[in-house]
C-alpha positions in Angstrom: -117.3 -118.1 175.4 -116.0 -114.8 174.5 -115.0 -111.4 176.3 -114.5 -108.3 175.7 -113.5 -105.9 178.3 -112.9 -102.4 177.5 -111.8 -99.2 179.7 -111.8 -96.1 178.6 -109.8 -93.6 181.2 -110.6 -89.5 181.4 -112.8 -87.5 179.6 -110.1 -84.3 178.9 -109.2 -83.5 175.3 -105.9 -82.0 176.1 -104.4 -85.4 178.1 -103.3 -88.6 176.6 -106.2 -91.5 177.1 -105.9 -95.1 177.8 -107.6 -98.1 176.1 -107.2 -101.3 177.8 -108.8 -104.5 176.2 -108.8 -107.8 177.9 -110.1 -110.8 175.5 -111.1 -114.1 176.2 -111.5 -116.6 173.0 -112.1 -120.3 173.6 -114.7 -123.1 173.9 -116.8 -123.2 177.1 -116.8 -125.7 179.7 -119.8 -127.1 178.0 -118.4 -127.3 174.5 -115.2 -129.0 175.8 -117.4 -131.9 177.1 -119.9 -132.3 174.4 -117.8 -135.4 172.6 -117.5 -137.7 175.5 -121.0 -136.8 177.2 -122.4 -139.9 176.6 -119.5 -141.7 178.8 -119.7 -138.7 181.5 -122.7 -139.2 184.2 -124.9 -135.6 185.6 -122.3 -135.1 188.3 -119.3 -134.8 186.7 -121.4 -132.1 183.9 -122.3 -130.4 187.1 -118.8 -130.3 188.3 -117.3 -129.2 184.9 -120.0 -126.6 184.8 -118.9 -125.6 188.2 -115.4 -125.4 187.3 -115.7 -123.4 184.1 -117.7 -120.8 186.1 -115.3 -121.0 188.9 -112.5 -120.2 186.0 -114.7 -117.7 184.1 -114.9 -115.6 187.7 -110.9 -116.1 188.7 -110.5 -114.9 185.0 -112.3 -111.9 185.9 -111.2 -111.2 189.0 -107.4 -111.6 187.8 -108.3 -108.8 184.5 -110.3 -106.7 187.4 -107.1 -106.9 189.6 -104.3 -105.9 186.1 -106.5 -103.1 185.5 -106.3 -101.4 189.3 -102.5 -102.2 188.7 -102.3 -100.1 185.7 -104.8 -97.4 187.7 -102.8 -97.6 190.6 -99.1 -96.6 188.6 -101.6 -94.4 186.7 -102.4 -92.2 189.8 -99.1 -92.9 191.1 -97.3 -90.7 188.4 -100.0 -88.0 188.3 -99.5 -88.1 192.4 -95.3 -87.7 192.0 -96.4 -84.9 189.3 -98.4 -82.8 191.5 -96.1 -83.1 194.7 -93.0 -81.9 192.0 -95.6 -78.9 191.0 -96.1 -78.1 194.8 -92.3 -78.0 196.2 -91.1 -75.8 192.7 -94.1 -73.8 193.5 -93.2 -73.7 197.6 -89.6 -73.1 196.5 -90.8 -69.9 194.3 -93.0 -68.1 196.5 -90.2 -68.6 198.6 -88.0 -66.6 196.8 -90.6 -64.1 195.9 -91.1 -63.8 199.3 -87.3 -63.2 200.1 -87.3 -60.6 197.4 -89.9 -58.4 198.3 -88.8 -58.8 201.9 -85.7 -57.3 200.5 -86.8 -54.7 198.3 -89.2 -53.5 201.4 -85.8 -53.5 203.7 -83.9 -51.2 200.9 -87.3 -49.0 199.9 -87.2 -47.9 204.2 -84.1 -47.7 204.7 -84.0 -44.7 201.6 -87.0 -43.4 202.8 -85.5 -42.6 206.6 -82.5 -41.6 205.3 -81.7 -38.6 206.6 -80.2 -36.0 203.4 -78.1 -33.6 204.5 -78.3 -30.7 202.3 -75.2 -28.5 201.6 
C-alpha cells in the first residue's frame, strides 16, 4: 500500500510556509503472503492481516507524532520571538517613560522659576 501525507502550515503570504510529506511505498501484508498461501492455514492470514494493520497504525501514529515535533519547535521559535518583541518593547516604553518623566521635571522647574528682573 501507498501513502501520502501532506501538511500544509499558515495561510499568510508575507511568512515562509512548510510542506511536510511523509511516504509509504511497499507491498501490503496481503501481497507479501500471496506466494506461500497455499502452505499458510486461515489463522496465520488473519494474524498477518492483523499485523500489517497493527504496523500501518504504529506507522501513522509515529508520522502523526514527527509532525507535532516539528509543530511543537515551530511554535516554540515563534513563542521565544514574541517574548524578545515584548521585553525590547517593555525596555522602550521604559525609557520613553523615563524621558518624559524628565522633560516634565525640567519643563516645571522653568515654569516656577522665579526671574528676577533688573
Amino acid at each position: 500500500s501507498s501513502g501520502i501525507n501532506a501538511e500544509y502550515g499558515g495561510m499568510s503570504k508575507m511568512t515562509s510556509k512548510v510542506v511536510m510529506f511523509n511516504m509509504d511505498i511497499g507491498e501490503g501484508a496481503a501481497a507479501a503472503f500471496e506466494h506461500g498461501k497455499d502452505s499458510i492455514d486461515k489463522d496465520h492470514d488473519k494474524l498477518a492481516e492483523q499485523l500489517g494493520e497493527l504496523r500501518t497504525a504504529l506507522v501513522s501514529v509515529k508520522h502523526d507524532q514527527e509532525y507535532m515535533e516539528v509543530r511543537d519547535r515551530t511554535h516554540s521559535i515563534i513563542n521565544n520571538s514574541t517574548n524578545t518583541r515584548v521585553v525590547w518593547w517593555a525596555f522602550f516604553e521604559a525609557l520613553v517613560l523615563l524621558a518624559m518623566s524628565l522633560g516634565q521635571i525640567y519643563y516645571l522647574k522653568r515654569f516656577f522659576e522665579v526671574r528676577r528682573v533688573v
